[in-house]
C-alpha positions, -999 to 999 in steps of 0.1 A, spaced: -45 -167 -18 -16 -150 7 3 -182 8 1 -180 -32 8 -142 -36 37 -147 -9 53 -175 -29 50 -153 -59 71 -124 -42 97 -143 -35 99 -159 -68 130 -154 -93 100 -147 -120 97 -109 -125 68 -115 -139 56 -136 -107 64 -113 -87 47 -82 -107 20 -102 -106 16 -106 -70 26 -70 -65 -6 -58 -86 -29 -84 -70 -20 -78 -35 -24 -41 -39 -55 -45 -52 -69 -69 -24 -47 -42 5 -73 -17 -17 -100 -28 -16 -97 -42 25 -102 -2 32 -132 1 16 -148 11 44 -127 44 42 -146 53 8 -133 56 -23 -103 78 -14 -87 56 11 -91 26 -12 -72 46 -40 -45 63 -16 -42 23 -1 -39 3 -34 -11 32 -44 8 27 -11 5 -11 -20 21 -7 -49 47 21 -42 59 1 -9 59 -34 -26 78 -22 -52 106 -4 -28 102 -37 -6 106 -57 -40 136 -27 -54 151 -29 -18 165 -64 -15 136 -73 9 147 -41 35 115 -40 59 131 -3 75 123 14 43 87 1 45 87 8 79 101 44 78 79 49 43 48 40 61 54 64 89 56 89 69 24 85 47 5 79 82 17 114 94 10 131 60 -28 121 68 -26 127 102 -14 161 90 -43 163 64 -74 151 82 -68 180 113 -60 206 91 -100 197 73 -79 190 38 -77 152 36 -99 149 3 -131 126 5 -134 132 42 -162 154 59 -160 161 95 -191 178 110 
């Protein structure tokens, strides 16, 4: 299934590459399950909001790079100040 969903990314086909953007998202989702449901929503969005700025980028891996840094410290952020939703520290 990667080697199929990578294919599709790098396809000329839009709709290919939608496609592949949606199900990958969904699968990147769903692999943080054990986070509950917020972290499987807040990871299938950043699936889809960094494949489509990989995808709108020209292929730029910095953007991605620099994008994920910065969600990782917005959490950070959120889970010591006790406000990252879903999550209940005793």
């Amino acid at each position: 299934m990667r080697r199929r969903v990578s294919l599709a990314l790098r396809s000329q086909s839009q709709n290919r590459r939608r496609h592949a953007l949606l199900l990958s998202s969904i699968a990147f989702g769903i692999s943080h399950f054990g986070q509950g449901i917020t972290g499987v929503t807040e990871n299938l969005i950043d699936g889809m909001i960094l494949g489509a700025l990989y995808l709108g980028s020209g292929r730029c891996l910095m953007n991605l790079i620099l994008a994920h840094g910065v969600t990782d410290m917005v959490d950070f952020l959120l889970i010591f100040l006790h406000r990252y939703p879903g999550l209940h520290l005793e």
